[in-house]
Biopython code that builds the backbone (N, CA, C, O; Angstrom):
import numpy as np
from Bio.PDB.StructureBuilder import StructureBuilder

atoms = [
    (1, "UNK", "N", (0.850, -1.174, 0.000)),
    (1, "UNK", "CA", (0.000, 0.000, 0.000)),
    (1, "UNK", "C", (0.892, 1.232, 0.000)),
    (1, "UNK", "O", (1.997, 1.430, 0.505)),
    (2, "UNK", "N", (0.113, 1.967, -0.690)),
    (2, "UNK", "CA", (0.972, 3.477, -0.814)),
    (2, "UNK", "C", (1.797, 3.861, 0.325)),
    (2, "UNK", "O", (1.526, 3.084, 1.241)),
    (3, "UNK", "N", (2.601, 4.630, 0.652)),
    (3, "UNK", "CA", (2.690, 5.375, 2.488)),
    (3, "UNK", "C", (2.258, 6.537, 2.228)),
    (3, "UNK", "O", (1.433, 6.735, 1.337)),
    (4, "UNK", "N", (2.863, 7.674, 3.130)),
    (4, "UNK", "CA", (2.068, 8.692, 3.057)),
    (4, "UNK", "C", (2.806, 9.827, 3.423)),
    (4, "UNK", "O", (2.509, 11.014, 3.285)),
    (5, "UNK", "N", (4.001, 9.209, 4.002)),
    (5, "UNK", "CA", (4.678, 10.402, 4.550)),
    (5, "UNK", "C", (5.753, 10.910, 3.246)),
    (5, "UNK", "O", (6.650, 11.670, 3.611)),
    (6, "UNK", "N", (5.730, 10.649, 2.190)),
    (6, "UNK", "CA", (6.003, 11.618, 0.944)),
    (6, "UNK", "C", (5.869, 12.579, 0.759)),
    (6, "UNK", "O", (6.687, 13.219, 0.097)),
    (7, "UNK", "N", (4.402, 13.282, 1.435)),
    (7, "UNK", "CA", (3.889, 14.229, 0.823)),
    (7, "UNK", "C", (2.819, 14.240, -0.435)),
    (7, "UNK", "O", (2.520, 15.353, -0.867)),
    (8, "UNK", "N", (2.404, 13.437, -0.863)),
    (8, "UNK", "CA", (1.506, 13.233, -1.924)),
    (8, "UNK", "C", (0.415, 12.479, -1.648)),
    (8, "UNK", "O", (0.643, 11.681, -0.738)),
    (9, "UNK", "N", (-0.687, 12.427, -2.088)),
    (9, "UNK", "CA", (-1.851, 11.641, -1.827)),
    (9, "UNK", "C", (-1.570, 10.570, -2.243)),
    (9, "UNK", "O", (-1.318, 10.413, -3.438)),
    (10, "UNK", "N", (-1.548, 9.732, -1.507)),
    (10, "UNK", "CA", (-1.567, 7.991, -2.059)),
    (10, "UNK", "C", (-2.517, 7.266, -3.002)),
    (10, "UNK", "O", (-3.659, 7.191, -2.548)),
    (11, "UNK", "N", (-2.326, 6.677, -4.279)),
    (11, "UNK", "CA", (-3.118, 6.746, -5.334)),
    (11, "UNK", "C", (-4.576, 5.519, -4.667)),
    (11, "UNK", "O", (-5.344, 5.105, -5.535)),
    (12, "UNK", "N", (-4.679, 5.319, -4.033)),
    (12, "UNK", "CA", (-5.583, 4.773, -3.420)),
    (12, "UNK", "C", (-6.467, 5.660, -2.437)),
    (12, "UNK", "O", (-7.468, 5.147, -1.937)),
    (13, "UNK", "N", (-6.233, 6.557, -2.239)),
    (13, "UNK", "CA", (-7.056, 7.574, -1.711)),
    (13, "UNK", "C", (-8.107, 8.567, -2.035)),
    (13, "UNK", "O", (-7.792, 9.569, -2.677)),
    (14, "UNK", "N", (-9.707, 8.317, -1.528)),
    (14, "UNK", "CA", (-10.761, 8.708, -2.286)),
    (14, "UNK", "C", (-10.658, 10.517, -1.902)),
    (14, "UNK", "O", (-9.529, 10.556, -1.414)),
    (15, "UNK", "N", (-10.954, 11.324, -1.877)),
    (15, "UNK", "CA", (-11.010, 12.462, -1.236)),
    (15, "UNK", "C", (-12.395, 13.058, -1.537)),
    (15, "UNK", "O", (-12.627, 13.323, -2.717)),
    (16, "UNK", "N", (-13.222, 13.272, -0.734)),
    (16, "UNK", "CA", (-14.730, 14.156, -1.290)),
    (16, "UNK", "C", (-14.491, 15.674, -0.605)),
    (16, "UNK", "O", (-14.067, 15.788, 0.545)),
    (17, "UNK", "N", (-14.699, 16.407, -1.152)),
    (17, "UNK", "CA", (-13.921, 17.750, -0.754)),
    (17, "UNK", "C", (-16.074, 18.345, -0.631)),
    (17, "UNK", "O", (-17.031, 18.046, -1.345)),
    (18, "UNK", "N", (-16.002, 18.870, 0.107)),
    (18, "UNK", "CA", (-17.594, 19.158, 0.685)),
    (18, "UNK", "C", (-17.254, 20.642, 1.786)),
    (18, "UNK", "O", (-16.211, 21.017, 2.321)),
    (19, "UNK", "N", (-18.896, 21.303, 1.793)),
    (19, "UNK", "CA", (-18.670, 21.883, 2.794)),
    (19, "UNK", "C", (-19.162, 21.578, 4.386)),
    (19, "UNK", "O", (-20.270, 21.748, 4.895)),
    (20, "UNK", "N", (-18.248, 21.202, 4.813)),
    (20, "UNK", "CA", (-17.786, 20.643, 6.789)),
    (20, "UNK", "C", (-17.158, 21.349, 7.064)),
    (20, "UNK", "O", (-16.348, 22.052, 6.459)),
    (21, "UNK", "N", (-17.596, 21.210, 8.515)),
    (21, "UNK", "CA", (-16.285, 22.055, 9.205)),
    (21, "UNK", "C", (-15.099, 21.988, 9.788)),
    (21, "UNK", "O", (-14.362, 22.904, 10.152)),
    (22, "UNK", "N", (-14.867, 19.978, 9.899)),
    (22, "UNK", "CA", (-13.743, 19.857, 9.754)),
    (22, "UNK", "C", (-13.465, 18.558, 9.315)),
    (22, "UNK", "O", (-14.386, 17.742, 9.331)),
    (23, "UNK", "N", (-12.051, 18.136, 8.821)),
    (23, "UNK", "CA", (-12.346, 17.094, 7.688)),
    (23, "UNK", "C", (-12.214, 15.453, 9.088)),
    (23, "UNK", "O", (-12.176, 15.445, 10.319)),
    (24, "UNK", "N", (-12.180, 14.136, 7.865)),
    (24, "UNK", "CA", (-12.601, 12.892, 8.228)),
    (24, "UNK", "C", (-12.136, 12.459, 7.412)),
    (24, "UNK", "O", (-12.265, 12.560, 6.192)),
    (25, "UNK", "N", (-10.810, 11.272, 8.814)),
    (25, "UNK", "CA", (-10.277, 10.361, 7.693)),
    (25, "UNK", "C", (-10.949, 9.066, 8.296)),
    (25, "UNK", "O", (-11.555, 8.816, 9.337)),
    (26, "UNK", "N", (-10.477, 8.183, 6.906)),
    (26, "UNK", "CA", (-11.250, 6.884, 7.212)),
    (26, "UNK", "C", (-10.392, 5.828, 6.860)),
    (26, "UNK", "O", (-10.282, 5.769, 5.635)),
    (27, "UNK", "N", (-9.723, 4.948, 7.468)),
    (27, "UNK", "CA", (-9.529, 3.866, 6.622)),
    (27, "UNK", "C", (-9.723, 2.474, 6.868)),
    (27, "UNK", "O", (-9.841, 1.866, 7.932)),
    (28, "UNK", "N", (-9.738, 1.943, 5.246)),
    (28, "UNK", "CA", (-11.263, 0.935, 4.864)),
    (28, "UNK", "C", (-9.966, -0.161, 5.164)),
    (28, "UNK", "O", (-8.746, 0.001, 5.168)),
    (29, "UNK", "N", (-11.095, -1.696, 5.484)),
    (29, "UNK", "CA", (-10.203, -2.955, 5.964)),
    (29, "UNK", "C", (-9.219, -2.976, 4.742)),
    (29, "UNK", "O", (-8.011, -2.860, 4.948)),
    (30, "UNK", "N", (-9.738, -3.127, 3.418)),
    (30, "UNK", "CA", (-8.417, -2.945, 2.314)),
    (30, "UNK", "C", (-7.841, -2.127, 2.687)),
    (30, "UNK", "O", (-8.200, -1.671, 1.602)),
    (31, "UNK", "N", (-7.178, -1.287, 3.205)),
    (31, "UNK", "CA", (-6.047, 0.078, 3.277)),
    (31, "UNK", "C", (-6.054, 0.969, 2.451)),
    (31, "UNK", "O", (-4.988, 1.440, 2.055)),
    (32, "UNK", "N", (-7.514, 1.512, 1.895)),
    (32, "UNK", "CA", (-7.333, 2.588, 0.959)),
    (32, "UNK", "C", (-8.061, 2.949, 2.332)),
    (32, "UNK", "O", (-8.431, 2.313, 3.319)),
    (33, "UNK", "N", (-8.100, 4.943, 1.708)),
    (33, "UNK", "CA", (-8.269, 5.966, 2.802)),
    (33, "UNK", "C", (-9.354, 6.445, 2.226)),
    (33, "UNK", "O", (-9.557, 6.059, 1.075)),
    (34, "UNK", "N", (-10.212, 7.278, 2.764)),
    (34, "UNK", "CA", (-11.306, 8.194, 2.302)),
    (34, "UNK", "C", (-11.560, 9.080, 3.347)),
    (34, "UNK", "O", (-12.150, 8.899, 4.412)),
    (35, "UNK", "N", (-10.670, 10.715, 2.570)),
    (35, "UNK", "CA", (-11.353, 11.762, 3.414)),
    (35, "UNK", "C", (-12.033, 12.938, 3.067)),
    (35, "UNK", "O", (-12.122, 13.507, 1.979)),
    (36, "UNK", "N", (-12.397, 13.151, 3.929)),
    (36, "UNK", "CA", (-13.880, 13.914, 3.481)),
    (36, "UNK", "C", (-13.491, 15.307, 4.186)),
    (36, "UNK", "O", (-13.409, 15.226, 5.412)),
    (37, "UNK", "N", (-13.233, 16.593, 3.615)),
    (37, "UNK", "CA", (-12.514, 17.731, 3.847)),
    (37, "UNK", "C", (-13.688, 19.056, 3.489)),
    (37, "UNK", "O", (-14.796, 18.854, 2.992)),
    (38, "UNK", "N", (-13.160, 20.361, 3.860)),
    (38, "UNK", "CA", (-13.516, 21.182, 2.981)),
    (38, "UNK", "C", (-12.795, 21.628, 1.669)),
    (38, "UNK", "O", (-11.623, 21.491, 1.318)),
    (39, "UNK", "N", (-13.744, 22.137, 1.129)),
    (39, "UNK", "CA", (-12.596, 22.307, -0.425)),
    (39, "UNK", "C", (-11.533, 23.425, -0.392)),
    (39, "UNK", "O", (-11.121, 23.783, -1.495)),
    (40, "UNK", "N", (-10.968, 24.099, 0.820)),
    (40, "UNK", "CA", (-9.419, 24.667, 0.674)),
    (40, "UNK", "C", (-8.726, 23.729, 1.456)),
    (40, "UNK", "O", (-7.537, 24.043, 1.422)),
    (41, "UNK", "N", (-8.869, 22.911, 2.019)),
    (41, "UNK", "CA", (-8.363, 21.786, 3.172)),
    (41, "UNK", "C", (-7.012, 21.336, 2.219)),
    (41, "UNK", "O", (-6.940, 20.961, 1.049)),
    (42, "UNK", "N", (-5.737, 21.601, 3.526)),
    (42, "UNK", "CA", (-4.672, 21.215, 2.748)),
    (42, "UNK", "C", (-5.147, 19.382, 3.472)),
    (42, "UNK", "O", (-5.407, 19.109, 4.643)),
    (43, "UNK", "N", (-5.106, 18.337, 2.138)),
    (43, "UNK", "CA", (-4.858, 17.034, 2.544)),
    (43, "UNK", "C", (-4.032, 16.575, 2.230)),
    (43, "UNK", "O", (-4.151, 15.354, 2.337)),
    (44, "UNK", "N", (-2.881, 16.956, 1.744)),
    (44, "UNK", "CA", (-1.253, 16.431, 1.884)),
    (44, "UNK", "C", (-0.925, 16.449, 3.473)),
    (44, "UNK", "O", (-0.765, 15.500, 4.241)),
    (45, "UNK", "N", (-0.888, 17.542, 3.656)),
    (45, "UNK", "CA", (-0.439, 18.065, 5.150)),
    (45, "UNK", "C", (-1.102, 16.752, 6.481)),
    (45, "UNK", "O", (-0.558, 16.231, 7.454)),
    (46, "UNK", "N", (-2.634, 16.617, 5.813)),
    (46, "UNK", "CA", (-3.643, 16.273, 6.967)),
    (46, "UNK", "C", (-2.719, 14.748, 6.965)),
    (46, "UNK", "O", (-2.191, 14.336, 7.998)),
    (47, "UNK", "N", (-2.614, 13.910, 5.464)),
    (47, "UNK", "CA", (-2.467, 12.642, 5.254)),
    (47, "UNK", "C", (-1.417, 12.535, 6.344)),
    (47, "UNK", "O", (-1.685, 11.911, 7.371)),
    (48, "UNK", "N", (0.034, 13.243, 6.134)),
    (48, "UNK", "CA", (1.089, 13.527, 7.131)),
    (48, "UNK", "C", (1.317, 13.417, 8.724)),
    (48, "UNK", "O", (2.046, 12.783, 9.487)),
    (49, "UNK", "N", (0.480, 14.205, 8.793)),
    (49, "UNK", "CA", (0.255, 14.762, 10.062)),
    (49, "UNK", "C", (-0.270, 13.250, 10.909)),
    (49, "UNK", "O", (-0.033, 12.804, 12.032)),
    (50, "UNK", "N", (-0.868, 12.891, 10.054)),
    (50, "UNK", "CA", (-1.986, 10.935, 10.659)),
    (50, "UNK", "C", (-1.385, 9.908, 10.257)),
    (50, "UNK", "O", (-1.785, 8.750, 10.368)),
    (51, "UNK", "N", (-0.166, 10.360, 9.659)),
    (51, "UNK", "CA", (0.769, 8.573, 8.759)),
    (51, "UNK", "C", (0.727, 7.888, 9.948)),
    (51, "UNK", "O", (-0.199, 7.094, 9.782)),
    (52, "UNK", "N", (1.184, 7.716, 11.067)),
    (52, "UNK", "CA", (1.644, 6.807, 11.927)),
    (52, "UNK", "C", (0.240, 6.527, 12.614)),
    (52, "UNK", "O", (0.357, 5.468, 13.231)),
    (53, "UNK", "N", (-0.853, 6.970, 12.739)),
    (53, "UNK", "CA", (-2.328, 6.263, 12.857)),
    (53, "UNK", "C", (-2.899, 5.650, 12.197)),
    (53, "UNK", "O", (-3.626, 4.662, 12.310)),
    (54, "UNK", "N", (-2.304, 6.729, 10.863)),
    (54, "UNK", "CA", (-3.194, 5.386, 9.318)),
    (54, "UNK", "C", (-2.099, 3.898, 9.233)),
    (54, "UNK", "O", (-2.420, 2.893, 8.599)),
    (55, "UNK", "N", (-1.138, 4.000, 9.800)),
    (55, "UNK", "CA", (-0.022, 2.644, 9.804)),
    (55, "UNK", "C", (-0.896, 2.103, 10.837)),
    (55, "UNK", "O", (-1.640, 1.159, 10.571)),
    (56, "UNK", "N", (-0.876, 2.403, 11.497)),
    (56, "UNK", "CA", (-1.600, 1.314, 13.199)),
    (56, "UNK", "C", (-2.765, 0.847, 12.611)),
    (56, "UNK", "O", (-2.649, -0.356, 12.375)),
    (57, "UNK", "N", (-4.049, 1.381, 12.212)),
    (57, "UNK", "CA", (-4.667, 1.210, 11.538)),
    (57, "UNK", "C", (-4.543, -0.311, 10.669)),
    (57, "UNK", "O", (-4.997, -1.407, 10.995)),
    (58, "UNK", "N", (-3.704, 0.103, 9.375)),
    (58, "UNK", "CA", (-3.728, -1.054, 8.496)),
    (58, "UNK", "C", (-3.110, -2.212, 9.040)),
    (58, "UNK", "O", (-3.497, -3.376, 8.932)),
    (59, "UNK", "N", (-2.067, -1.759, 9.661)),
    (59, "UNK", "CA", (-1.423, -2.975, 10.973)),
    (59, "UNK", "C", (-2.894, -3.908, 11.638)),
    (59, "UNK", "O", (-3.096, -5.121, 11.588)),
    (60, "UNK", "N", (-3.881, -2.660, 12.327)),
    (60, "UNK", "CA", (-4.852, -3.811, 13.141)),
    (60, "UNK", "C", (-5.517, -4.656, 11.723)),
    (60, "UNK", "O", (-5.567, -5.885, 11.674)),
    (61, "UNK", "N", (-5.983, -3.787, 10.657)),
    (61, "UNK", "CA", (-6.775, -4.548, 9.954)),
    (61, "UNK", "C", (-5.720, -6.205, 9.167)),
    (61, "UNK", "O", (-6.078, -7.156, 8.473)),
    (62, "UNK", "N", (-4.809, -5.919, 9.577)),
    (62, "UNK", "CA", (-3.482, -6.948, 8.681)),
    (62, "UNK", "C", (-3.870, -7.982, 9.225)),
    (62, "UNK", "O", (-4.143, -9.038, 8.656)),
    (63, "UNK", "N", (-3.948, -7.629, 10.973)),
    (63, "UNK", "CA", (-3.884, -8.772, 12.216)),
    (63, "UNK", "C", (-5.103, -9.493, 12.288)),
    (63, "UNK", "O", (-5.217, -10.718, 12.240)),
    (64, "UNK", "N", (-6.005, -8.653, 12.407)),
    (64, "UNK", "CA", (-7.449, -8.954, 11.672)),
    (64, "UNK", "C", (-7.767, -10.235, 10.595)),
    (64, "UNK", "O", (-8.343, -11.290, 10.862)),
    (65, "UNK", "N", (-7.187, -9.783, 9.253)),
    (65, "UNK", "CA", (-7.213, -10.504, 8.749)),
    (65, "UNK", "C", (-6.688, -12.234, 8.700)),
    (65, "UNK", "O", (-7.214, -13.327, 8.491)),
    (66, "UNK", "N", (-4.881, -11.512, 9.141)),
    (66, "UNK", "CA", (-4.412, -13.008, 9.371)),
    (66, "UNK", "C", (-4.626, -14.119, 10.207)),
    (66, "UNK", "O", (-4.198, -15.270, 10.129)),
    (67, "UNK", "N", (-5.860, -13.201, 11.567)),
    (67, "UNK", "CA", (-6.125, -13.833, 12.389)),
    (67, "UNK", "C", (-7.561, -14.844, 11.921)),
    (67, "UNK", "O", (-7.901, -15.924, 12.404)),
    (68, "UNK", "N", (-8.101, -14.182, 11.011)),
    (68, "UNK", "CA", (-9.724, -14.990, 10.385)),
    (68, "UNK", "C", (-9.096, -15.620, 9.168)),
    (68, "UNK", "O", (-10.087, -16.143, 8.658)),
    (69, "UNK", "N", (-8.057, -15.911, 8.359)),
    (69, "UNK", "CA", (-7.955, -16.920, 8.060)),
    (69, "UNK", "C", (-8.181, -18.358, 8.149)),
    (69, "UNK", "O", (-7.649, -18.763, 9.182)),
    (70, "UNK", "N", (-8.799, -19.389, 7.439)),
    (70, "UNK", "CA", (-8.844, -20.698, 7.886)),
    (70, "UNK", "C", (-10.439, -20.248, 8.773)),
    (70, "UNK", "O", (-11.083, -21.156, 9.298)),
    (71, "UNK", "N", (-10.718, -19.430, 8.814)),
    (71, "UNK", "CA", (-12.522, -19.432, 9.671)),
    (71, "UNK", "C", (-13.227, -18.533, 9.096)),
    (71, "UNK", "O", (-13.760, -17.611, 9.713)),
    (72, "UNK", "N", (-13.305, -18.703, 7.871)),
    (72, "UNK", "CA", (-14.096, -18.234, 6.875)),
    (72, "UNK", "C", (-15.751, -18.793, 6.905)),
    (72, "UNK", "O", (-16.642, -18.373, 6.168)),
    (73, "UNK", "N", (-15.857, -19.610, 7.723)),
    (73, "UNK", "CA", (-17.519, -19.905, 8.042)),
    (73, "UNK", "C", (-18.195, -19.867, 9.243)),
    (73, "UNK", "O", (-19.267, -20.347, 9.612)),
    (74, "UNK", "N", (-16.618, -18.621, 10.233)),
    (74, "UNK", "CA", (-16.945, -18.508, 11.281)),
    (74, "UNK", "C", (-17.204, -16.710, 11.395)),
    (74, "UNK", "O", (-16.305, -15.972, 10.992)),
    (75, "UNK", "N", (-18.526, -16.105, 11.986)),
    (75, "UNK", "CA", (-18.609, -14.661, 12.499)),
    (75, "UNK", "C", (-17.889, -14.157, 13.220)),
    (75, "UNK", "O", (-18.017, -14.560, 14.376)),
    (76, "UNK", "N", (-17.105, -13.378, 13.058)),
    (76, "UNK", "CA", (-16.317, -12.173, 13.508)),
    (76, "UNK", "C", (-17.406, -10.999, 14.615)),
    (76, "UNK", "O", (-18.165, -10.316, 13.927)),
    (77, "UNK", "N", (-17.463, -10.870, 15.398)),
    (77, "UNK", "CA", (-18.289, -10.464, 16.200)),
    (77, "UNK", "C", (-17.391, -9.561, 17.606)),
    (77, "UNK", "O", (-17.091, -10.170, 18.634)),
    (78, "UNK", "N", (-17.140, -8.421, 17.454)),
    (78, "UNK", "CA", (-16.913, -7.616, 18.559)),
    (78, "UNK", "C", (-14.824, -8.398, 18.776)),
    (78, "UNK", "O", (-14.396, -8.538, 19.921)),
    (79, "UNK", "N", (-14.117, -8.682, 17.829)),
    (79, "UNK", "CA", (-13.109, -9.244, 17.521)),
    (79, "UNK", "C", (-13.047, -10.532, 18.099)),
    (79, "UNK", "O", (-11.944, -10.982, 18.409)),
    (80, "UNK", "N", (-13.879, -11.063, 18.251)),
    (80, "UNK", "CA", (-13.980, -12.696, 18.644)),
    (80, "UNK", "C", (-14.749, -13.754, 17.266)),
    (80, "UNK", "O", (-15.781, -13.577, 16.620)),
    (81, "UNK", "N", (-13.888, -14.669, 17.227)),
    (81, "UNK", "CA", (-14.696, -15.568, 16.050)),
    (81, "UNK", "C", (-15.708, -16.533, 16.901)),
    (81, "UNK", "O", (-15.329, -17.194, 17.867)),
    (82, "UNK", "N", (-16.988, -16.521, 16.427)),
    (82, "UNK", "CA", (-17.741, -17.276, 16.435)),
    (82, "UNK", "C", (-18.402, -18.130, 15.419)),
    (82, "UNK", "O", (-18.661, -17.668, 14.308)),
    (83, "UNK", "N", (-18.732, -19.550, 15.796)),
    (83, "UNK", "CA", (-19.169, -20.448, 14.825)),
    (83, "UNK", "C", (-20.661, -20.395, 14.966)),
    (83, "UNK", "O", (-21.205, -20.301, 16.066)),
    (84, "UNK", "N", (-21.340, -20.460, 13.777)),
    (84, "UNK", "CA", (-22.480, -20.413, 13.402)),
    (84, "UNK", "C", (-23.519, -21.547, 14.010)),
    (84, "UNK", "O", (-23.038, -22.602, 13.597)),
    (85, "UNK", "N", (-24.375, -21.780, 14.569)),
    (85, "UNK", "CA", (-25.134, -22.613, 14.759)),
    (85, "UNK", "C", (-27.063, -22.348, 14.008)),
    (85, "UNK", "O", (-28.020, -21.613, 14.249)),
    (86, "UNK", "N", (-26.754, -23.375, 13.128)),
    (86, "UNK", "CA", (-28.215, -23.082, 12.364)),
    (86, "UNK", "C", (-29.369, -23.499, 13.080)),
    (86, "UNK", "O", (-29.530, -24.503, 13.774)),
    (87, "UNK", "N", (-30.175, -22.541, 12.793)),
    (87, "UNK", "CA", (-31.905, -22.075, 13.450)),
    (87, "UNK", "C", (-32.454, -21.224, 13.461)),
    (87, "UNK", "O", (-32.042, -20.297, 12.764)),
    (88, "UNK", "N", (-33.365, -21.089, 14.038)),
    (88, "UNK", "CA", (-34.289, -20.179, 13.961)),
    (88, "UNK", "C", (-33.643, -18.488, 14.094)),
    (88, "UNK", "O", (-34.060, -17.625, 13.322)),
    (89, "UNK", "N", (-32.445, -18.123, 15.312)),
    (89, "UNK", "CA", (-32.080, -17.169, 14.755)),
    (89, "UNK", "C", (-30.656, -17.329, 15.482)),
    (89, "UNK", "O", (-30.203, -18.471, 15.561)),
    (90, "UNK", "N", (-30.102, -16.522, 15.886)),
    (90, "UNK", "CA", (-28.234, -16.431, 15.820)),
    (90, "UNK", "C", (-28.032, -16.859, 17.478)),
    (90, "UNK", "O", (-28.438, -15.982, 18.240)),
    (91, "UNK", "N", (-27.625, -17.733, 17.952)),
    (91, "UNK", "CA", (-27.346, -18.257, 18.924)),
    (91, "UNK", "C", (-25.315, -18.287, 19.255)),
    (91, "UNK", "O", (-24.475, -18.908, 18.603)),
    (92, "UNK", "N", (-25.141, -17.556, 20.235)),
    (92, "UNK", "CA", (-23.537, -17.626, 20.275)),
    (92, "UNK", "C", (-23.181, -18.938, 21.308)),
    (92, "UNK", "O", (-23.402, -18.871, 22.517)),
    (93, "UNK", "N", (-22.791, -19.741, 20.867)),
    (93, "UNK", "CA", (-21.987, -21.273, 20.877)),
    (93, "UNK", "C", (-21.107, -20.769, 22.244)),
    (93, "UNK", "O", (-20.393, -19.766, 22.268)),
    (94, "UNK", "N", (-21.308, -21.608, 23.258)),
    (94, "UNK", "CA", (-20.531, -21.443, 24.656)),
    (94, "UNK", "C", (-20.266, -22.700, 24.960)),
    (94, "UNK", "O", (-21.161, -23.474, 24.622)),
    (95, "UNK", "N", (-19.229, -23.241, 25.550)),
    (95, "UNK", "CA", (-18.955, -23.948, 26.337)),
    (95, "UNK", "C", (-16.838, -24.017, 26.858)),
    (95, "UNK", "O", (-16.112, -23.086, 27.203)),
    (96, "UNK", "N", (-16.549, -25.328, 26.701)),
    (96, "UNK", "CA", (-15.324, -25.461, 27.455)),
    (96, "UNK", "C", (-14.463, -25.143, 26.533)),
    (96, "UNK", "O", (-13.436, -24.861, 27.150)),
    (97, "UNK", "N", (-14.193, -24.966, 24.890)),
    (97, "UNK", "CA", (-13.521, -24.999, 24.280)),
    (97, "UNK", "C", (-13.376, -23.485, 23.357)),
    (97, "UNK", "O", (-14.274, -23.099, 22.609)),
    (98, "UNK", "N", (-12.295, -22.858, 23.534)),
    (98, "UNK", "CA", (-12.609, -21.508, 23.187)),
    (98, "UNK", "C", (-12.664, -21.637, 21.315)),
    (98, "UNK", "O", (-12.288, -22.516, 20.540)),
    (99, "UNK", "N", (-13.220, -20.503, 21.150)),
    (99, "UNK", "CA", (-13.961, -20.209, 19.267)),
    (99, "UNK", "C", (-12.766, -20.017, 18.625)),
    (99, "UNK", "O", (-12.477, -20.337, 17.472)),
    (100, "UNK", "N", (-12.137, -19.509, 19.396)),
    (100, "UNK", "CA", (-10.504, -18.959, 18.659)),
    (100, "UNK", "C", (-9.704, -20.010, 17.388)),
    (100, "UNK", "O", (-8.631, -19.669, 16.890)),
]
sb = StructureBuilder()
sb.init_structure("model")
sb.init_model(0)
sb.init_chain("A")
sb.init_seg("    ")
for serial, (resi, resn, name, xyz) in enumerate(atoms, 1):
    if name == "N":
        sb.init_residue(resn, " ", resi, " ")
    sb.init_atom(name, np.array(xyz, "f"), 0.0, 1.0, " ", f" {name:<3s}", serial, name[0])
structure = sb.get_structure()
């Protein structure tokens, strides 16, 4: 993924330039960014200023991911995997053996 501390918008980065009063960054489990500014808003500066949050960030979503590997038919729920039990409606599975 792009970085950021270049100075340039990372080509994965959506920008909606609007009138707010102050801007919003976002970033999505893929590691693209989307921020939402006013339209004189320096967002070189802003991207900068947040590199080492937008890193932590894609870091948790990395861990995230590598951690739900292999439990792809299991719910992700409040960062705990849970296994599905079919019925009538969503029942969370308890006992001696952890979901992990």
């Amino acid at each position: 993924m792009n970085r950021v501390e270049d100075g340039r918008i990372p080509a994965a980065t959506t920008v909606v330039r609007k009138a707010v009063r102050s801007a919003r960054l976002q970033v999505r489990p893929d590691g693209t960014l989307r921020v939402v500014a006013p339209p004189s808003f320096d967002v070189e500066g802003f991207l900068q200023h947040n590199a080492a949050w937008i890193e932590e960030q894609r870091a948790k979503f990395d861990r995230l991911a590598a951690g739900g590997r292999g439990k792809e038919d299991h719910l992700l729920l409040h960062g705990q995997f849970y296994h599905l039990v079919p019925g009538a409606r969503f029942t969370k599975k308890t006992g001696r053996r952890p979901l992990l």
